[in-house]
N, CA, C and O atoms as a GROMACS GRO file, in nm:
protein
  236
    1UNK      N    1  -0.186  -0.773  -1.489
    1UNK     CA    2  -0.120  -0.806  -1.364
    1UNK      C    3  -0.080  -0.676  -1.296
    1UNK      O    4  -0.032  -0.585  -1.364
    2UNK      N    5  -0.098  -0.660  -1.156
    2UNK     CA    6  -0.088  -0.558  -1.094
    2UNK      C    7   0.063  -0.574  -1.032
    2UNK      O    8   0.169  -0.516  -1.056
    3UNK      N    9   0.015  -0.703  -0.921
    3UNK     CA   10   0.164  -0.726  -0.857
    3UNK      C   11   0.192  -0.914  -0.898
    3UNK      O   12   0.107  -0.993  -0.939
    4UNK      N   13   0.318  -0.936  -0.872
    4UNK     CA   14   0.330  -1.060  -0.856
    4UNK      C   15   0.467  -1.072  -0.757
    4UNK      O   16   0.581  -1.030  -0.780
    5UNK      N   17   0.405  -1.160  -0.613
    5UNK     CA   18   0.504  -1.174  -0.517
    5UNK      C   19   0.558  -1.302  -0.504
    5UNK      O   20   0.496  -1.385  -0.570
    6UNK      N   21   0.654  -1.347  -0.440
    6UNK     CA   22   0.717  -1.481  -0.421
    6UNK      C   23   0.821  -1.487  -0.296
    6UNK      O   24   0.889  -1.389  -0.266
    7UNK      N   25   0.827  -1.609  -0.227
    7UNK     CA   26   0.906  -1.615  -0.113
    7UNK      C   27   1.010  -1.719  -0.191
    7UNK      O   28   0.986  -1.788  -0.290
    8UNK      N   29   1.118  -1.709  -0.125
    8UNK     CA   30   1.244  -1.784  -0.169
    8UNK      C   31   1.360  -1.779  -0.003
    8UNK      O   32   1.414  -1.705   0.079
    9UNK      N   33   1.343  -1.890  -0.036
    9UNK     CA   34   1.432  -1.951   0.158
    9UNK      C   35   1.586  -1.871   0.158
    9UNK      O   36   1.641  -1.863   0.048
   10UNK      N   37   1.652  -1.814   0.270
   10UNK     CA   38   1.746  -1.788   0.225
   10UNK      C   39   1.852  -1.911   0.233
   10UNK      O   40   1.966  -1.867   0.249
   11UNK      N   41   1.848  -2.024   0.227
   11UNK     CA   42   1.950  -2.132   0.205
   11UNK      C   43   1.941  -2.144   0.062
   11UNK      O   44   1.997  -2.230  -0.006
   12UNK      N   45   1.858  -2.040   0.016
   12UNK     CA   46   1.866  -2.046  -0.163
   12UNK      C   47   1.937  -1.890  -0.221
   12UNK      O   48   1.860  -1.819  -0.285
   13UNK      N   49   2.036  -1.856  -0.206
   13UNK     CA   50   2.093  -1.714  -0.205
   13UNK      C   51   2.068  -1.669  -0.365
   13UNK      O   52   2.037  -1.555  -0.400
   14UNK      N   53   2.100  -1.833  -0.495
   14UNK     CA   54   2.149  -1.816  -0.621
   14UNK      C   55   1.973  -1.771  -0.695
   14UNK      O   56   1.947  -1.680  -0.773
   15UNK      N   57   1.891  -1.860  -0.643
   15UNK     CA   58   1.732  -1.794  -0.651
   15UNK      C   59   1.758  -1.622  -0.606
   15UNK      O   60   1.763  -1.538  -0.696
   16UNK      N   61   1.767  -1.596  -0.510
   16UNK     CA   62   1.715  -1.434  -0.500
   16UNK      C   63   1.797  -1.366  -0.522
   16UNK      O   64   1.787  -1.246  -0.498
   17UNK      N   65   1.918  -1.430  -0.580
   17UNK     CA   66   2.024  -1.312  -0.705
   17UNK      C   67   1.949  -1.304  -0.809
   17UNK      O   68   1.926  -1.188  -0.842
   18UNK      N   69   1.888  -1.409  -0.893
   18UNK     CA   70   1.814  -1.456  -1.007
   18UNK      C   71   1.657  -1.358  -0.991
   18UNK      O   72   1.640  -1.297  -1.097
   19UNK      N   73   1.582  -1.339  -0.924
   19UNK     CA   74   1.485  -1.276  -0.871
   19UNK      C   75   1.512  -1.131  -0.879
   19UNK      O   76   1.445  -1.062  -0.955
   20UNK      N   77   1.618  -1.074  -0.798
   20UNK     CA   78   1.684  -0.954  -0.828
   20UNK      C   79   1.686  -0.881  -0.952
   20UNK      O   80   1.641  -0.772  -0.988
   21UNK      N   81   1.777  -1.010  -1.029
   21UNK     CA   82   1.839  -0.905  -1.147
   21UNK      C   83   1.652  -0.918  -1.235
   21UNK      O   84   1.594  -0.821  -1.284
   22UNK      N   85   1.614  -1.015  -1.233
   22UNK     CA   86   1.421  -0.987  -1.264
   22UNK      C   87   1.369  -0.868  -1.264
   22UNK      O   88   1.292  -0.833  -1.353
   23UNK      N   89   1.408  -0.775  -1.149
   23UNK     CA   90   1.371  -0.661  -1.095
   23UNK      C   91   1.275  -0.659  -0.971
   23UNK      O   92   1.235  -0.552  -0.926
   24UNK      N   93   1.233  -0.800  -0.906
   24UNK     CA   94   1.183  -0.830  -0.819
   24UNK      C   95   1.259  -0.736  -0.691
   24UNK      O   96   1.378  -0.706  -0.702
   25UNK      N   97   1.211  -0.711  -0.620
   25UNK     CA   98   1.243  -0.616  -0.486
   25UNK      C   99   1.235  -0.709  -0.344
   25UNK      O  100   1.135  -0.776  -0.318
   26UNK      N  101   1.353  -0.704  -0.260
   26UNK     CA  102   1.284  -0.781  -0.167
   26UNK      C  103   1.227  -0.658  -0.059
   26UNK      O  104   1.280  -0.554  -0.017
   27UNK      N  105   1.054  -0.743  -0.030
   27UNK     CA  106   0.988  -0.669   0.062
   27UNK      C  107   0.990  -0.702   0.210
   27UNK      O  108   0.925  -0.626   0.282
   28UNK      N  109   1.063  -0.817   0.276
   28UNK     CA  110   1.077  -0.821   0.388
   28UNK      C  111   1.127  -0.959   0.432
   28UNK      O  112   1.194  -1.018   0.347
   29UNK      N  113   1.109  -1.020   0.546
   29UNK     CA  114   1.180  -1.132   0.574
   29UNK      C  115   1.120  -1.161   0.662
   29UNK      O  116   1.112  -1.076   0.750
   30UNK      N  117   1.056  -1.277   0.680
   30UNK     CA  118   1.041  -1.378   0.805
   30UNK      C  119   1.147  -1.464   0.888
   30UNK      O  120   1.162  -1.584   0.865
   31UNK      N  121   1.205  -1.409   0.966
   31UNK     CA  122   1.312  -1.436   1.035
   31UNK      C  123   1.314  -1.620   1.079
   31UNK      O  124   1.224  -1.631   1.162
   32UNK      N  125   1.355  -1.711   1.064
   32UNK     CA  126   1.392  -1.867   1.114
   32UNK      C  127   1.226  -1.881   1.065
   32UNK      O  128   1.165  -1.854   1.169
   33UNK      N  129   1.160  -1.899   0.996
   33UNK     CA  130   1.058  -1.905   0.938
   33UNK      C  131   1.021  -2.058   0.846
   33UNK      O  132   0.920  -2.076   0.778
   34UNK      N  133   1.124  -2.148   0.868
   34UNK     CA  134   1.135  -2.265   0.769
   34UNK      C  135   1.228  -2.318   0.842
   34UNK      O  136   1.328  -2.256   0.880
   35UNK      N  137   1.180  -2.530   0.886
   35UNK     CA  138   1.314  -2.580   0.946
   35UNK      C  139   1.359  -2.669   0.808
   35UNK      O  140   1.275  -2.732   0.743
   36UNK      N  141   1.461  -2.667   0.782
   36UNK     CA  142   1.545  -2.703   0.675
   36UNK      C  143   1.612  -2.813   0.693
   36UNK      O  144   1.722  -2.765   0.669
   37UNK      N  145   1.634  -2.929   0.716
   37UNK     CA  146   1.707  -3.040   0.792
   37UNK      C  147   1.774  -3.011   0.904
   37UNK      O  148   1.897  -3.016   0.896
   38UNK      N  149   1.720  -2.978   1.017
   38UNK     CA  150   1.726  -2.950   1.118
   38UNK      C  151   1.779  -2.802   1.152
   38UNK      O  152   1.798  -2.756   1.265
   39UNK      N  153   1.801  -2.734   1.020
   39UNK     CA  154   1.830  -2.572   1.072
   39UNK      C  155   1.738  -2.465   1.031
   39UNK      O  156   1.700  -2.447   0.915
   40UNK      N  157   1.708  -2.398   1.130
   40UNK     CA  158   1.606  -2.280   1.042
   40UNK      C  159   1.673  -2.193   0.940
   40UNK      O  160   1.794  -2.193   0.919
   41UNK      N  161   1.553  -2.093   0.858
   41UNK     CA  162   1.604  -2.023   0.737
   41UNK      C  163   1.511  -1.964   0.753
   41UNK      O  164   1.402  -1.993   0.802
   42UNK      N  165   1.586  -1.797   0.675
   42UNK     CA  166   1.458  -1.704   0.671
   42UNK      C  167   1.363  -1.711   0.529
   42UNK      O  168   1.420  -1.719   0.420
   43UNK      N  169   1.247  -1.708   0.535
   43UNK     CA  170   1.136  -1.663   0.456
   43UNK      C  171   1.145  -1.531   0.418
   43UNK      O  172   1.123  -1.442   0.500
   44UNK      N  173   1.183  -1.501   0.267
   44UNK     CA  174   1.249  -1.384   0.186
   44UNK      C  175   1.149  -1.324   0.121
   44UNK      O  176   1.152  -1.355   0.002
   45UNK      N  177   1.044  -1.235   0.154
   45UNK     CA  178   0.944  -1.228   0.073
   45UNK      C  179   0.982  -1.121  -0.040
   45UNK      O  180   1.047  -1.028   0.008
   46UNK      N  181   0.954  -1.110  -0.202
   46UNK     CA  182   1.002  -1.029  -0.258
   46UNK      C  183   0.861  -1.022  -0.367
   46UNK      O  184   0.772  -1.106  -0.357
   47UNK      N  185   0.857  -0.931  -0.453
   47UNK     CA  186   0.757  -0.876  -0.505
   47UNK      C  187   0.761  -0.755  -0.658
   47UNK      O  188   0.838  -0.661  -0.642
   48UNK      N  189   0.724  -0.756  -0.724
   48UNK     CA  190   0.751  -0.677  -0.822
   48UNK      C  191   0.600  -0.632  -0.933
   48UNK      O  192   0.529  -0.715  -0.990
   49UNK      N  193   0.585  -0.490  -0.938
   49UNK     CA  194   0.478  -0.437  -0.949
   49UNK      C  195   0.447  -0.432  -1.143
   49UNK      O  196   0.515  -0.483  -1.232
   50UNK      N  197   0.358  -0.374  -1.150
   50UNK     CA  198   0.315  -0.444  -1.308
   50UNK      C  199   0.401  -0.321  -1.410
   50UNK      O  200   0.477  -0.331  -1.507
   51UNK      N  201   0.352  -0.216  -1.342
   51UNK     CA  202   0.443  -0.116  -1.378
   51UNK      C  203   0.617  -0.114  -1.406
   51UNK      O  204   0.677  -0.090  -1.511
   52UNK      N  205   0.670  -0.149  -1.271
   52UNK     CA  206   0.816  -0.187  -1.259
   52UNK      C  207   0.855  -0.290  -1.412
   52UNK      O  208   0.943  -0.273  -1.496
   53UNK      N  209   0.735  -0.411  -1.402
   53UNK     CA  210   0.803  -0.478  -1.469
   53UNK      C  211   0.777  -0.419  -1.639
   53UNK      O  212   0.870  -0.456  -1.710
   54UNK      N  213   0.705  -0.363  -1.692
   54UNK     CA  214   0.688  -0.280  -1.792
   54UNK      C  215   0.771  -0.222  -1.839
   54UNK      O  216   0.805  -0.217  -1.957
   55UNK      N  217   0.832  -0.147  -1.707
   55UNK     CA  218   0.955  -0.057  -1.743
   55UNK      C  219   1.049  -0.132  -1.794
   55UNK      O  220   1.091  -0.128  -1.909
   56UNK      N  221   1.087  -0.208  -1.696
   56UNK     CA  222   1.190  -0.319  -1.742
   56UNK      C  223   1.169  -0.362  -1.889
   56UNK      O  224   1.261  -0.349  -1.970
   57UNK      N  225   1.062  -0.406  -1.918
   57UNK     CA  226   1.065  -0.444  -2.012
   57UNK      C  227   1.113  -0.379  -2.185
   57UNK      O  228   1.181  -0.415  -2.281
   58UNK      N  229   1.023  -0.259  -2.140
   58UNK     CA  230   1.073  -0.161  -2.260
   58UNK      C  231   1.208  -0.097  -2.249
   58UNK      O  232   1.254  -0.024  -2.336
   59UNK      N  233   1.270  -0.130  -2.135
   59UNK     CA  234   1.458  -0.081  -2.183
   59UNK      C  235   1.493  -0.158  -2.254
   59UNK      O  236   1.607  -0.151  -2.300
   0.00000   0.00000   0.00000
């Protein structure tokens, strides 16, 4: 595995704390990108490289 990326809505904050401490990185944001029961939310794109997670792993 080289990379592995994932989007997570931000009406989901407790996901991309969880993603975070993973070591996942967030790489950008799609601004009102998702309507949510009638309110938009941003599209959180985040990503974490094969390397990164390696490292992680061996601490």
């Amino acid at each position: 595995m080289h990379r592995l990326e994932l989007d997570v809505f931000s009406f989901n904050p407790r996901a991309e704390k969880a993603y975070l401490r993973a070591g996942f990185k967030r790489e950008g944001v799609l601004r009102d990108a998702v309507l949510d029961r009638g309110q938009y939310a941003d599209d959180i794109i985040m990503a974490i490289l094969g390397d990164d997670w390696l490292k992680l792993k061996e601490s």
